[in-house]
C-alpha positions in Angstrom: 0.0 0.0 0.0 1.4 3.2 -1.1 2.0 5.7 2.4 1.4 9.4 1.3 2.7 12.3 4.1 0.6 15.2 3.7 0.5 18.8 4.0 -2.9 20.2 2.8 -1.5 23.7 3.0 1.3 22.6 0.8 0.6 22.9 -3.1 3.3 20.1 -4.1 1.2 18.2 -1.5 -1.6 18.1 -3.0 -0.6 17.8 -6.4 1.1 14.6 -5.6 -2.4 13.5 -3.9 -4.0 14.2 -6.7 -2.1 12.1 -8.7 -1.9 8.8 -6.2 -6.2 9.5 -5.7 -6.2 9.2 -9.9 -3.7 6.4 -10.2 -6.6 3.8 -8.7 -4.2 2.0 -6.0 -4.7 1.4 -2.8 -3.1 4.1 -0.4 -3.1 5.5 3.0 -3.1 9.4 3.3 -0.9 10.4 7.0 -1.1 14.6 8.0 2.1 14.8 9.0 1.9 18.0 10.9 -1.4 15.7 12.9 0.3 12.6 13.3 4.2 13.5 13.6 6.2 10.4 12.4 8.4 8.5 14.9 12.4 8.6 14.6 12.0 4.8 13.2 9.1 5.8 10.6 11.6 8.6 9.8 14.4 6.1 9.0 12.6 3.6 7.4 11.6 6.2 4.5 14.8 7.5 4.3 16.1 3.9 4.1 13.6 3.3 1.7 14.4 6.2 -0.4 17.9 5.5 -0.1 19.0 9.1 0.4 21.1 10.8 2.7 18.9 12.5 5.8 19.6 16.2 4.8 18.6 15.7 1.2 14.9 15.8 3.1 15.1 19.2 5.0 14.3 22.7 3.3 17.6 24.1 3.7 15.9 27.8 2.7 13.6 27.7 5.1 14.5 30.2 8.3 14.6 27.9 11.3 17.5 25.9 9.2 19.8 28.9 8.7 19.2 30.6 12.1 20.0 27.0 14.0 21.3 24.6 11.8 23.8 26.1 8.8 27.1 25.6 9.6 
């Protein structure tokens, strides 16, 4: 079953649920910002995706260059 994390705020978000709702599969639908996934959820996708951890943080975004950027 295909696992969508969802932002209904977010355009891209919703775009890509459009798509999976038109594609006919089975999937499950999670609002991330509702139900915050747990460190092993979080490693399993990135495992799954097979990307480094950082290639999934929005490195424009504020909060990342006031407490993270190096």
């Amino acid at each position: 079953m295909i696992k969508i994390y969802h932002n209904p705020r977010c355009r891209k978000s919703r775009q890509g649920l459009a798509i999976v709702e038109n594609s006919g599969k089975e999937f499950e639908v999670i609002e991330y910002l509702k139900e915050t996934p747990t460190r092993e959820e979080l490693k399993n996708i990135i495992d799954l995706l097979e990307i480094n951890h950082l290639e999934l943080v929005r490195k424009n975004e504020q909060v990342w260059k006031d407490n993270y950027k190096g």
